[in-house]
C-alpha positions in Angstrom: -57.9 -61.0 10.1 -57.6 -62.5 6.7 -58.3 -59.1 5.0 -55.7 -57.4 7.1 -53.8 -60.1 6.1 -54.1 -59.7 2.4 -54.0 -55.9 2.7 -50.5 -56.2 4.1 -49.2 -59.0 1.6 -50.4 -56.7 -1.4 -48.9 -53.6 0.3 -45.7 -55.5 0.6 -46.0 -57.0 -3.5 -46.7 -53.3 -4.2 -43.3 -52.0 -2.2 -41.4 -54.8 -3.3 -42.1 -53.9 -7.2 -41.5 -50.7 -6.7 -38.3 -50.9 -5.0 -37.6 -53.5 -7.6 -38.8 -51.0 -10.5 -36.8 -48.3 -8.8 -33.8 -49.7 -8.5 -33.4 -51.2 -12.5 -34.3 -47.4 -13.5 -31.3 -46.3 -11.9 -29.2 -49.1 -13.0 -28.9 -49.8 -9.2 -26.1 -53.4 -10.0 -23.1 -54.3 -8.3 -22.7 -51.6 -5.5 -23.4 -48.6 -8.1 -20.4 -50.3 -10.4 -18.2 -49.0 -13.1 -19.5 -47.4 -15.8 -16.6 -49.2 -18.5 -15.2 -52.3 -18.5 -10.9 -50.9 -17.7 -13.5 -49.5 -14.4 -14.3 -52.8 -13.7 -10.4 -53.8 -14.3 -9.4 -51.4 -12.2 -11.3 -51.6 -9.5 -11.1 -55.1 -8.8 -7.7 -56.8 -10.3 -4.9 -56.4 -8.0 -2.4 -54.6 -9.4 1.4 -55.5 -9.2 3.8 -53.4 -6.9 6.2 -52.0 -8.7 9.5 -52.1 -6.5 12.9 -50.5 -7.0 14.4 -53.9 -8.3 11.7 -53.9 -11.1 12.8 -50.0 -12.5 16.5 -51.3 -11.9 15.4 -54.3 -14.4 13.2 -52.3 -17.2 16.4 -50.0 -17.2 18.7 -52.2 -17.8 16.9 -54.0 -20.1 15.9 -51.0 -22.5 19.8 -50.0 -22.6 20.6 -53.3 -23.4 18.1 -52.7 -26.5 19.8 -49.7 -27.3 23.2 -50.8 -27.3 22.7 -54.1 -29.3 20.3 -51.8 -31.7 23.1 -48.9 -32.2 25.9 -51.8 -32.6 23.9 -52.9 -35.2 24.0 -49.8 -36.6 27.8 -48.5 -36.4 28.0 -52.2 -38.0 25.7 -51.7 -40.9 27.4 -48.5 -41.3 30.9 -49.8 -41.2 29.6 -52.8 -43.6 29.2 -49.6 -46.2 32.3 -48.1 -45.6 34.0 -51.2 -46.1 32.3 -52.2 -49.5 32.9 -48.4 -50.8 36.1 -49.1 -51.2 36.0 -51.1 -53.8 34.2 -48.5 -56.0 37.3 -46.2 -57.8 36.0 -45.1 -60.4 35.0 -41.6 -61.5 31.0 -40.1 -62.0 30.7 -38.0 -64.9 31.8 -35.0 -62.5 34.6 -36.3 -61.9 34.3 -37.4 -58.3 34.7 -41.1 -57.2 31.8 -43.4 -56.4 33.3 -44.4 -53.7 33.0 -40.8 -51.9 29.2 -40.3 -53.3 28.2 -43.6 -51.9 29.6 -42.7 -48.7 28.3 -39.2 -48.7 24.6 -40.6 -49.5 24.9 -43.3 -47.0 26.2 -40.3 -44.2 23.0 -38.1 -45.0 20.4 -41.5 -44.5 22.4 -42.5 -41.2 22.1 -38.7 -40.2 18.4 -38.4 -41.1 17.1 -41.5 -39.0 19.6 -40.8 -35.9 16.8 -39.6 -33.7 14.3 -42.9 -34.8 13.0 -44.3 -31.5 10.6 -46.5 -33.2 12.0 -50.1 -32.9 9.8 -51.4 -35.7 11.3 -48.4 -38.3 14.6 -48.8 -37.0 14.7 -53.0 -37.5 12.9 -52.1 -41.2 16.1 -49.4 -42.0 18.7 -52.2 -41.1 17.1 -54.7 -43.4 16.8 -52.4 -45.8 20.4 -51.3 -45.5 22.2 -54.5 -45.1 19.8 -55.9 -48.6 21.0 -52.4 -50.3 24.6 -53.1 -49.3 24.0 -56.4 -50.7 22.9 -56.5 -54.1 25.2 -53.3 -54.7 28.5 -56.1 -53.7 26.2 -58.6 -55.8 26.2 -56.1 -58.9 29.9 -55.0 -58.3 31.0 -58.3 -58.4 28.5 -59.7 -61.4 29.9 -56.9 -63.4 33.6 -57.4 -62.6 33.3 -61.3 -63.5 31.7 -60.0 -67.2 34.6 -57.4 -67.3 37.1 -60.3 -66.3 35.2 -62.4 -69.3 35.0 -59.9 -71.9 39.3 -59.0 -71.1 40.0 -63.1 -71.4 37.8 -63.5 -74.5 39.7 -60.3 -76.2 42.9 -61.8 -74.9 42.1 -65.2 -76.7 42.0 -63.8 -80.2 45.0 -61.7 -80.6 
């Protein structure tokens, strides 16, 4: 009996291993799991419901991007119109500043129309408002020195 015994117990070790041994060849884990981690994700985080309330929302919050984005942009725009004006004077052609300026400032605004990055677009506006800037800096710099240079010439006749 004690032989039978044994014969069965070592029979069982020998099953059990191999089952054992089987079953880590084949990478038996989990219920035959995911092969990637977003598997994993996937198939066991509950995803959220998307109802009509929530598209209604996204909506309204990507035009409310766009609108505050292009009314920054018709303002940057109109921020160079307006400083333009105050540039009369003639190129070497002949033709004013003020119309060049205007002219170069058209073709940018014309080029980046169709930008849907919101990264490029914020960089453009900070670029454009510095540009419009340190031109009204320099314009106004170089109108105090003219001012200066008329009082001084003034002063000694």
């Amino acid at each position: 009996m004690a032989a039978t015994t044994r014969k069965c117990r070592n029979l069982a070790i020998s099953i059990h291993s191999d089952l054992h041994f089987h079953h880590l060849h084949r990478r038996y884990f989990l219920n035959n799991g995911p092969d990637t981690v977003e598997e994993l994700l996937d198939r066991h985080v509950v995803k959220k419901q998307k109802n009509h309330n929530d598209d209604e929302e996204d909506e309204r919050l990507i035009r409310q991007r766009l609108t505050t984005t292009r009314r920054e942009v018709l303002g940057l725009y109109r921020d160079i119109i307006r400083a333009t004006r105050f540039f009369m004077w003639s190129d070497s052609h002949g033709v004013m500043w003020r119309d060049v300026l205007r002219a170069n400032a058209r073709k940018e605004f014309e080029e980046a129309r169709f930008e849907k990055d919101p990264e490029v677009i914020t960089r453009l506006l900070i670029g454009g408002h510095d540009a419009v800037q340190a031109a009204l800096d320099k314009l106004v710099e170089k109108q105090k020195a003219q001012i200066a240079k008329e009082k001084a010439d003034h002063e000694r006749r």
